[in-house]
C-alpha positions as CSV (number, residue, x, y, z in Angstrom):
1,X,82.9,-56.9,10.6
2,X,81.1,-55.1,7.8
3,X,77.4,-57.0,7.5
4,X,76.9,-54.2,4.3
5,X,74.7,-56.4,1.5
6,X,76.1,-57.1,-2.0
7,X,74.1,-57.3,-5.0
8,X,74.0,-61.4,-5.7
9,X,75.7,-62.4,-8.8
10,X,72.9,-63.5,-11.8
11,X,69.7,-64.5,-11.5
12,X,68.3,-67.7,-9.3
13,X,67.9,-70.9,-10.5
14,X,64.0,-71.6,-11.4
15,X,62.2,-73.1,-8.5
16,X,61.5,-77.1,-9.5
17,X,57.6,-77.6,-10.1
18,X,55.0,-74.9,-10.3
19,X,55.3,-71.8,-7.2
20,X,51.3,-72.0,-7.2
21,X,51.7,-75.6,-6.1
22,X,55.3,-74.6,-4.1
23,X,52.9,-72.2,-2.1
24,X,49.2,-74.3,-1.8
25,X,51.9,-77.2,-0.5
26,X,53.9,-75.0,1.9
27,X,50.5,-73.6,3.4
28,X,49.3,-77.2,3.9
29,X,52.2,-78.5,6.0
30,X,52.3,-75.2,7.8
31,X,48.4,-76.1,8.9
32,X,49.7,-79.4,10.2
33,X,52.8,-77.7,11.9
34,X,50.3,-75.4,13.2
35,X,48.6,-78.2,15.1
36,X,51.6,-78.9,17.4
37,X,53.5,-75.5,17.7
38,X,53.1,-72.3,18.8
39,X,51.9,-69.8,16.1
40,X,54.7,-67.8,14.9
41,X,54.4,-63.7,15.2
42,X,53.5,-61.7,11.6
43,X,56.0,-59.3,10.3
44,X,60.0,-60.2,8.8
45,X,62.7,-61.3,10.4
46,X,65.2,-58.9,12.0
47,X,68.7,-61.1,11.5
48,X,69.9,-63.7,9.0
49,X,68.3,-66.9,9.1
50,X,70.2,-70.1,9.2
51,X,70.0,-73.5,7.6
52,X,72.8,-76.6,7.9
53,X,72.1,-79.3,5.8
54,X,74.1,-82.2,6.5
55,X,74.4,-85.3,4.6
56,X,75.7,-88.7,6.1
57,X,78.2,-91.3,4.4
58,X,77.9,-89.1,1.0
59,X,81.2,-89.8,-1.1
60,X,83.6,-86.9,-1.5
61,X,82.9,-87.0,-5.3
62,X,79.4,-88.3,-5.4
63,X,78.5,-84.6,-5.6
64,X,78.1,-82.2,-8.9
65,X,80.0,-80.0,-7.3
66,X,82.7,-81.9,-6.3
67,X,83.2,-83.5,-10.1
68,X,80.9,-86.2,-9.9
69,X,79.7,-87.0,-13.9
70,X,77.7,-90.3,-12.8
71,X,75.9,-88.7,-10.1
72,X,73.7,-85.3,-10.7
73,X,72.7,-83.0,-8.1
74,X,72.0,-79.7,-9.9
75,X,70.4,-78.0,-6.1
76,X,73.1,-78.5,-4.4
77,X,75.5,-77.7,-6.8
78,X,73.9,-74.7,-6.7
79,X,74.8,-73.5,-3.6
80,X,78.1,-74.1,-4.2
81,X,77.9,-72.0,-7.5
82,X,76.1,-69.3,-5.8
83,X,77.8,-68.6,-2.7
84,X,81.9,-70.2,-1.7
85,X,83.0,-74.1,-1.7
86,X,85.7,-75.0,0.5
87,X,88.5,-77.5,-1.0
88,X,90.1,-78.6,2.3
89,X,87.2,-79.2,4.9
90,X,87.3,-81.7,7.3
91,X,85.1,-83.6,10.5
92,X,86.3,-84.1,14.1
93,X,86.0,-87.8,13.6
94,X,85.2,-90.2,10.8
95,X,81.8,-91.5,12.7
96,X,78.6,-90.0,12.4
97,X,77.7,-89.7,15.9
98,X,80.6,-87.7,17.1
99,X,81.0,-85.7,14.4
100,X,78.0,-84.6,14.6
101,X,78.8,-83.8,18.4
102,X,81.7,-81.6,16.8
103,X,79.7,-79.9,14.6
104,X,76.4,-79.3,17.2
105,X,79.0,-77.6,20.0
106,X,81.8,-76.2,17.8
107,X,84.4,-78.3,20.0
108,X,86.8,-80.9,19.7
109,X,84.3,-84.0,21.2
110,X,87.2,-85.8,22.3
111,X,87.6,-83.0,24.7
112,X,84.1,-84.0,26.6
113,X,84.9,-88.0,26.3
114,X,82.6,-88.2,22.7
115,X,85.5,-90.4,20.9
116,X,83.7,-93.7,19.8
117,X,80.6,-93.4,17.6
118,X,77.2,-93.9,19.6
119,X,76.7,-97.7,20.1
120,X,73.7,-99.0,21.8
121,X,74.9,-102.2,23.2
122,X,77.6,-100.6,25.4
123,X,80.1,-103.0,27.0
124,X,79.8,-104.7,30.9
125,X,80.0,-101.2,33.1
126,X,78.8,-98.0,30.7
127,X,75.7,-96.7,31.9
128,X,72.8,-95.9,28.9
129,X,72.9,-92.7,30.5
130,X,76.2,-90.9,29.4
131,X,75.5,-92.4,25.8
132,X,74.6,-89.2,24.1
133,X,76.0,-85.4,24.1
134,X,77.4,-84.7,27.4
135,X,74.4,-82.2,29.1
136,X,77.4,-80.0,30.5
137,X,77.7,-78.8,26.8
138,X,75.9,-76.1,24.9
139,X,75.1,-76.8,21.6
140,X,74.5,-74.5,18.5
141,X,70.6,-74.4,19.3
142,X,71.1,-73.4,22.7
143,X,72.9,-70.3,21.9
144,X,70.8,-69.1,18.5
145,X,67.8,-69.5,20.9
146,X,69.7,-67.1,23.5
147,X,70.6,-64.9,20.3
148,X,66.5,-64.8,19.4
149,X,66.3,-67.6,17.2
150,X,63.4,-70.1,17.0
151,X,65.7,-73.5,16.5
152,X,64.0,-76.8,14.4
153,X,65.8,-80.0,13.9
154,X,64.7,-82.3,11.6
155,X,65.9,-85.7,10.4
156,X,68.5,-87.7,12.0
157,X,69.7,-87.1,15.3
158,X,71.9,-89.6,16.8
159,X,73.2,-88.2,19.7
160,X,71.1,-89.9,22.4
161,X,68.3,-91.5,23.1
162,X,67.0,-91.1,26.6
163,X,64.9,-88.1,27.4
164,X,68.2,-85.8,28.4
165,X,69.5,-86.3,25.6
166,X,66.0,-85.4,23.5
167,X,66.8,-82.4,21.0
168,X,64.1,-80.6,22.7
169,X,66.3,-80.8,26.1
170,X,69.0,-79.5,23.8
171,X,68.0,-76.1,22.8
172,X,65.8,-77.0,19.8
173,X,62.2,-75.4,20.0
174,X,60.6,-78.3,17.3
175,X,61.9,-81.7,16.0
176,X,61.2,-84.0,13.4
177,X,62.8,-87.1,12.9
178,X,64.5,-90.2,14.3
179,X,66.8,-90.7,17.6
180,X,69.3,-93.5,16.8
181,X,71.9,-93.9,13.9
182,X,69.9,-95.4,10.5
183,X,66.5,-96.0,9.4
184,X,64.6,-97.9,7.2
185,X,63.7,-95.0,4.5
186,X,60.0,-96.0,3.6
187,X,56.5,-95.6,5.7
188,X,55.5,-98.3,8.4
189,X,59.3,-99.9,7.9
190,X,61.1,-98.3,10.6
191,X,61.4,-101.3,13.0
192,X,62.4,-100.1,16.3
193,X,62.4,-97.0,18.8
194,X,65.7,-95.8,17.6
195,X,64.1,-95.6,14.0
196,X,60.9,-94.4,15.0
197,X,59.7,-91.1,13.5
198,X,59.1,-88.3,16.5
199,X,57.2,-84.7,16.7
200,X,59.1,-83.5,19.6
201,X,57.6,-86.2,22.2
202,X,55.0,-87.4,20.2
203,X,55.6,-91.0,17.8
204,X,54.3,-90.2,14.0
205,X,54.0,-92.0,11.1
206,X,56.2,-90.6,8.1
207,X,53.8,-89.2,5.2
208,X,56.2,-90.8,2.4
209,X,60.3,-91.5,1.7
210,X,62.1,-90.8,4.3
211,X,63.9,-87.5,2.7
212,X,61.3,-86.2,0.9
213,X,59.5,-86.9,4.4
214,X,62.3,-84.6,5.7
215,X,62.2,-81.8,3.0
216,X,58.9,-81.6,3.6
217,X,58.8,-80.8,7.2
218,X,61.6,-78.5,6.3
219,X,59.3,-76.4,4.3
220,X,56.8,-76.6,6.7
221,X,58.5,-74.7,8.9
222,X,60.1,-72.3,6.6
223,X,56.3,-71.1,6.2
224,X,55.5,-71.1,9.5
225,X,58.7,-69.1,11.2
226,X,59.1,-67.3,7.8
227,X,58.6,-63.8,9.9
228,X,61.0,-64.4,12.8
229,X,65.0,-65.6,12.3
230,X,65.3,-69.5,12.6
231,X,68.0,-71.6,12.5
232,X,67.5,-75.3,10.8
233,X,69.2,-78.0,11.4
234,X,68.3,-80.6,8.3
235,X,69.9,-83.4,8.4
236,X,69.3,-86.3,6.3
237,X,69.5,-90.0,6.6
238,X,70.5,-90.0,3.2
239,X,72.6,-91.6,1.2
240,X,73.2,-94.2,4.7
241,X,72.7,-97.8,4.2
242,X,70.0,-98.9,4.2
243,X,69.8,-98.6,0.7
244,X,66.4,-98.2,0.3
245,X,65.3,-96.1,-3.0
246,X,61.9,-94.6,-4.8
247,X,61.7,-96.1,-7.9
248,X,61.1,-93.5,-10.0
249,X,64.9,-92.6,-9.1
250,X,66.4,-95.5,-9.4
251,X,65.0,-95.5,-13.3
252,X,66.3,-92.5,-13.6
253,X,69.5,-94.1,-13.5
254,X,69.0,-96.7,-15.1
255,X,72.1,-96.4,-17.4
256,X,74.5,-96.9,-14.6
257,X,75.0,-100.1,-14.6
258,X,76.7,-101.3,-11.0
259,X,73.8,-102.2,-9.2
260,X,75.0,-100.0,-5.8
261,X,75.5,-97.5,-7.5
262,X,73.0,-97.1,-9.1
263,X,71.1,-97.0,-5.5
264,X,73.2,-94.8,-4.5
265,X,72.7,-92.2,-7.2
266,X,69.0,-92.7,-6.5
267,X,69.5,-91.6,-3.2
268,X,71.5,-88.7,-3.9
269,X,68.9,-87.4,-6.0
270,X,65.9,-87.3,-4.2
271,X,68.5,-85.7,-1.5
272,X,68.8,-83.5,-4.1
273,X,65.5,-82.6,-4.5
274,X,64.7,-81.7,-1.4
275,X,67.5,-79.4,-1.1
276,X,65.6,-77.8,-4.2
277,X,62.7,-77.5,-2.8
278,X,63.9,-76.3,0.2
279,X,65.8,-73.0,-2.0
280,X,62.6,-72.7,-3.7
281,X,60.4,-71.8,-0.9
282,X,63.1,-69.5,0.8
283,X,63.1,-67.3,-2.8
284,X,59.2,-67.8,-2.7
285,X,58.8,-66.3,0.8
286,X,61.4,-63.8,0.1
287,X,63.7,-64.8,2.3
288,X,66.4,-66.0,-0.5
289,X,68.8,-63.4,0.2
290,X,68.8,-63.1,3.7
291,X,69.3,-66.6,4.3
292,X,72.5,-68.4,4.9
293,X,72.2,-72.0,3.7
294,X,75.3,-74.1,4.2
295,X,75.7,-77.9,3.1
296,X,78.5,-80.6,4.3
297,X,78.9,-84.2,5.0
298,X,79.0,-86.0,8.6
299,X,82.3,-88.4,7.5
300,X,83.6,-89.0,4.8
301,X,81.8,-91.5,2.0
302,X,80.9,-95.0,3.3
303,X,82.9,-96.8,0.3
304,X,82.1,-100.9,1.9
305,X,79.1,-100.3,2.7
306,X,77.4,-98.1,0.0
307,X,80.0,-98.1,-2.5
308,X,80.5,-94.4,-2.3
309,X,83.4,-92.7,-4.4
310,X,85.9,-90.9,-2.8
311,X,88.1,-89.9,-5.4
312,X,91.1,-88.6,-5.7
313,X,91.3,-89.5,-1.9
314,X,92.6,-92.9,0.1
315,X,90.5,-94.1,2.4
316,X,86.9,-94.4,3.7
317,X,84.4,-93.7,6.7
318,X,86.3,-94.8,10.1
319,X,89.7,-94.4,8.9
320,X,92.1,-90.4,9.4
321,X,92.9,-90.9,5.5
322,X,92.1,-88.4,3.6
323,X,88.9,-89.9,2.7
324,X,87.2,-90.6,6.1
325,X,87.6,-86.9,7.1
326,X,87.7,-84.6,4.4
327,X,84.1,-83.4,3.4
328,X,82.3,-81.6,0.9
329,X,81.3,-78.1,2.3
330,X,79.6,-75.3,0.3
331,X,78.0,-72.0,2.4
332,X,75.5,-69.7,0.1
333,X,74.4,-66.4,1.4
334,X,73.5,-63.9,-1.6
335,X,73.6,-60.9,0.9
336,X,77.0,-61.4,2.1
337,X,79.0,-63.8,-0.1
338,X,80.1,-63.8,-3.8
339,X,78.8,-66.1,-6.1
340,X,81.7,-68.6,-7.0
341,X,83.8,-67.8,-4.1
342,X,86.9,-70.8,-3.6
343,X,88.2,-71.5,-0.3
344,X,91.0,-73.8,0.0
345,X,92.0,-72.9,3.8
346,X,91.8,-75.5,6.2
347,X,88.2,-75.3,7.9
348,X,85.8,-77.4,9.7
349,X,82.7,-78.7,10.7
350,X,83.2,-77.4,14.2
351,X,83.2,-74.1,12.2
352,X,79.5,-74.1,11.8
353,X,78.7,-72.8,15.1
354,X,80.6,-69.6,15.3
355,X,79.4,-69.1,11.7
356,X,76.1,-69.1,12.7
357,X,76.8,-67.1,16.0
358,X,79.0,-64.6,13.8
359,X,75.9,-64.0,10.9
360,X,73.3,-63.7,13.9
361,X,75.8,-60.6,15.3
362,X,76.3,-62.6,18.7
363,X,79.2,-63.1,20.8
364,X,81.1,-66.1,20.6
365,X,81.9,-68.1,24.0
366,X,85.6,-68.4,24.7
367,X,85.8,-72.6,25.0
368,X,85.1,-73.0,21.1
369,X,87.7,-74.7,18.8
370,X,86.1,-73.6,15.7
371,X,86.5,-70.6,13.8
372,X,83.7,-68.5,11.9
373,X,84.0,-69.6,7.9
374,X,82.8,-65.4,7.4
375,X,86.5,-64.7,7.5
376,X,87.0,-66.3,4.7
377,X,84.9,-64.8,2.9
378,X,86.3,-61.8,0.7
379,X,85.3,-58.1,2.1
380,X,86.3,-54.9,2.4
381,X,88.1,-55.8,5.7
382,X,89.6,-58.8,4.8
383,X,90.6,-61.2,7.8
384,X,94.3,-61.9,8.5
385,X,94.2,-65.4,9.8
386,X,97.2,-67.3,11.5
387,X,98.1,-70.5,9.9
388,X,95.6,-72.9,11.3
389,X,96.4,-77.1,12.7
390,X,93.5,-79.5,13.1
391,X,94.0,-82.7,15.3
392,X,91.9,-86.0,15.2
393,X,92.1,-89.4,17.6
394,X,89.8,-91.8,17.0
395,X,90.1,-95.4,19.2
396,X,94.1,-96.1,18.6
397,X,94.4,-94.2,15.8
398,X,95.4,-90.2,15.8
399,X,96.8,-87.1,13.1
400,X,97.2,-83.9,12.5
401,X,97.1,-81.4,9.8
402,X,99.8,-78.3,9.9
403,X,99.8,-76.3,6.5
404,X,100.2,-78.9,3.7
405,X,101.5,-81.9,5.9
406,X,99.6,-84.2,7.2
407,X,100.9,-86.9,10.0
408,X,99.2,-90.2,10.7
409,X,100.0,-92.0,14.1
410,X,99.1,-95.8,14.5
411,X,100.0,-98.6,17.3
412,X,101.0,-101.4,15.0
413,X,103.2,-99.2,12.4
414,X,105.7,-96.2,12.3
415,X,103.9,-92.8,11.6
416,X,103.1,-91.7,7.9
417,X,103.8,-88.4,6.9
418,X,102.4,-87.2,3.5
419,X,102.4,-83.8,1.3
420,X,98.8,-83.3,0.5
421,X,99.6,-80.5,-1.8
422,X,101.5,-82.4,-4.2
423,X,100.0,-86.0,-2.6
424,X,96.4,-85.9,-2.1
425,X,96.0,-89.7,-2.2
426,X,98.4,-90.5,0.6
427,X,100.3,-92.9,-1.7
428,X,104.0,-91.4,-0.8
429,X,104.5,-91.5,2.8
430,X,107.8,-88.8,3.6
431,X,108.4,-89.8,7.4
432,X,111.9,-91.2,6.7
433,X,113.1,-88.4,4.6
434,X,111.8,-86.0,6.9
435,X,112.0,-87.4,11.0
436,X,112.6,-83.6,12.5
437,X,109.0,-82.5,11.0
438,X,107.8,-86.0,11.8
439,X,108.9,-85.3,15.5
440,X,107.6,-81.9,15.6
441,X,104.1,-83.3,14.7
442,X,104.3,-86.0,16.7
443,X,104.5,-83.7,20.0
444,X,102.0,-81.2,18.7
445,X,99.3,-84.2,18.8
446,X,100.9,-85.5,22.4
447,X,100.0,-81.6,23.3
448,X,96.9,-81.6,22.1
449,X,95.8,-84.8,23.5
450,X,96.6,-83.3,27.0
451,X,93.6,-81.2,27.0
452,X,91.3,-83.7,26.4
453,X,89.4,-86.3,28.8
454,X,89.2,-89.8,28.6
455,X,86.6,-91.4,26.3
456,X,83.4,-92.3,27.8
457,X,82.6,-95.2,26.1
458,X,84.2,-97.5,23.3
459,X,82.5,-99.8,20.8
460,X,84.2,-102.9,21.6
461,X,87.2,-105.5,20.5
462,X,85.7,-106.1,17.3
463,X,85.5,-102.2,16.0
464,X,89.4,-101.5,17.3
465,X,90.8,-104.3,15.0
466,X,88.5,-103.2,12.0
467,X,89.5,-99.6,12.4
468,X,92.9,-101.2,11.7
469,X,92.2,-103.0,8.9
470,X,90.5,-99.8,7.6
471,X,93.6,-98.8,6.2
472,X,94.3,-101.9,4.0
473,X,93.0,-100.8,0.3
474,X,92.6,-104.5,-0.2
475,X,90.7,-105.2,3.1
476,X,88.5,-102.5,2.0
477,X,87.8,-104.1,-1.4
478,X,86.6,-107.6,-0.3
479,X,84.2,-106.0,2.3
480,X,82.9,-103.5,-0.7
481,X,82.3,-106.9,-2.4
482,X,80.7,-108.7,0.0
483,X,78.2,-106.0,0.7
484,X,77.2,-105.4,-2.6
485,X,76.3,-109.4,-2.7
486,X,74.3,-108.7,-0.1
487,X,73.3,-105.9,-1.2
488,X,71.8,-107.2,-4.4
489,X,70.4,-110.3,-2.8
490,X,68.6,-107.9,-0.3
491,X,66.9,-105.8,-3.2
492,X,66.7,-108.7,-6.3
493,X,63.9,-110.8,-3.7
């Protein structure tokens, strides 16, 4: 592949706050950084760095971006602006704690038993030692650190708690952040070991909200390893319940007037800002260019729980509708890809490992499912690319994705098959005028189900029915309801 630099399209976006401050605030945090990790060698790095940003229950339109008016989030529309957004992009599996599996490996997790999201209260007869990332697999961070890449992980990890499951037995050189699924976003409230806050081994105490907390770190690091490549792996917390908000936000948006949402845009913002900060003190150590910064989702948008907006898609988080899997996704490099670049083939967030691999020039291992998103990005050798499937199964549920036809396979109901082309809401379901494809697709996921292993765990009786009921638009309503009672009942104390 070519790796010849283009000339970035307009100028950058002005850095939010004064640089002076940017850098007197970056050198601080570097001193504390400094404290725990080895000092970094002088001089610039030799390869692309990488950053993945990945945010957890946000709602397929609760993005600029992605056509949100109610919602602002002028950073991270950026990189979308700046570098190529991909229309069709989808997770492994409509959980956070297996999709991010997916994305850390570049696999299928079904095919190392990672099928049911993490659950700490496993039934009679699972061992608390397989729950987390099977240790036979090599995640992204092992092999950028064999590619000579220092590796941080900050913010939400959610992938195993015991000590073999530790993102520093994982291949990441430094972590920040929290073990289990969801914490309590300000100081002194995280209430348990699965929400405490960690430096590598050590327990810490968070300096302030929980995402500026992790933007913080993030720059921290970006000074400290700004002469050697690094890969990041940011992942925020936000916008997962609970809904927990600086006020200065929430006042913001103070003219939206339903009371979760207007949490919720609270939380996207300071989101927002962090991703800001985090482009600003790339440009400010010079390492704007060189940097490839992608952004995405873990599932899609949380609509009972957090009232996130999904639009124009059916469904929400635990369900193979469109809106459970299908994810914002935007990738920004200025050295390699054209400012307002539109994908809409068929990607993945299993893609994000042989995209990094492919940027840092290193060979790919031959077990991945994904596929590098760099050849979809327009060159002067231009990848031909086969037309592409993707397969989910979660619990009793399973579908594919062929071209524009999608098939959903349940136990209590025929299959569905739907057009998303000219149906992107799911609303007209073709499987009686159309049983050959319906058959075809049918086998393709029996096939694809044969290469994969039994699921280690489950999360019990009481998760199976409700991913069934997931898929009633009016069950999904009343719970939306009864959480925001809560919800405001919580907060109005």
């Amino acid at each position: 592949m070519s790796r010849q630099p283009r000339r970035r399209a307009g100028q950058p976006a002005e850095p939010s706050g004064s640089k002076t401050l940017l850098s007197l605030l970056c050198l601080a945090l570097a001193v504390e950084v400094s404290a725990q990790d080895a000092k970094a060698p002088a001089g610039r790095p030799s390869k692309p760095n990488v950053i993945v940003i990945l945010a957890d229950d946000a709602g397929f339109h609760d993005l600029g971006f992605q056509g949100s008016r109610e919602i602002r989030t002028p950073h991270i529309d950026r990189i979308a602006a700046e570098g190529i957004r991909f229309s069709d992009a989808y997770v492994t599996t409509p959980f956070c704690s297996p999709s991010r599996a997916g994305l850390l490996t570049g696999r299928y997790p079904q095919r190392f038993g990672y099928e049911y999201n993490l659950t700490h209260n496993p039934p009679p007869g699972v061992s608390p030692e397989i729950l987390g990332l099977a240790i036979e697999e090599r995640t992204i961070a092992d092999l950028m650190k064999a590619a000579g890449y220092t590796t941080i992980a900050i913010g939400k990890w959610h992938l195993g708690r015991l000590e073999h499951f530790h993102p520093n037995q994982r291949g990441f050189d430094h972590f920040y952040g929290f073990l289990g699924g969801a914490a309590n976003y300000h100081p002194g409230q995280q209430k348990n070991e699965t929400q405490w806050i960690r430096r590598n081994a050590e327990l810490v105490q968070p300096k302030e909200y929980l995402t500026g907390d992790f933007g913080r770190e993030a720059l921290a690091y970006i000074e400290r390893f700004k002469s050697v490549p690094f890969f990041m792996y940011l992942a925020f917390n936000a916008v997962h319940a609970p809904m927990d908000v600086v006020e200065a936000d929430l006042q913001r948006f103070s003219h939206v007037k339903d009371f979760q949402r207007q949490r919720l845009a609270a939380m996207t913002w300071a989101m927002d800002r962090a991703v800001g900060e985090v482009l600003a003190a790339l440009e400010q150590h010079g390492l704007d260019r060189d940097t490839l910064v992608i952004f995405t989702n873990d599932n899609g948008g949380d609509r009972t729980g957090i009232g996130a907006n999904n639009a124009p898609l059916r469904g929400t988080k635990g369900t193979l509708l469109e809106g459970g899997i299908r994810v914002p996704l935007a990738m920004r490099w200025p050295a390699r890809v054209k400012a307002g670049t539109r994908s809409s083939a068929i990607v993945s967030l299993m893609d994000v490992l042989p995209t990094a691999l492919d940027a840092a020039g290193a060979d790919l291992p031959d077990n991945l499912d994904g596929e590098s998103l760099l050849g979809h990005v327009p060159g002067p050798k231009p990848r031909v690319r086969k037309q592409r499937s993707l397969f989910w199964r979660y619990d009793v549920m399973a579908a594919v994705r062929e071209g524009r036809f999608k098939l959903l396979r349940f136990p209590d109901r025929p299959p569905q098959l739907y057009d998303l082309r000219r149906d992107i809401a799911e609303g007209r379901d073709l499987a009686r005028r159309q049983p050959a494809r319906v058959a075809s697709l049918l086998k393709k996921i029996f096939a694809w189900e044969a290469g994969l292993t039994h699921a280690r765990w489950n999360t019990g009786t009481y998760w199976s029915q409700e991913d069934v009921r997931r898929y009633d638009d009016k069950h999904v309503a009343r719970r939306k309801e009864r959480n925001r009672k809560r919800l405001r009942e919580k907060y109005s104390q």
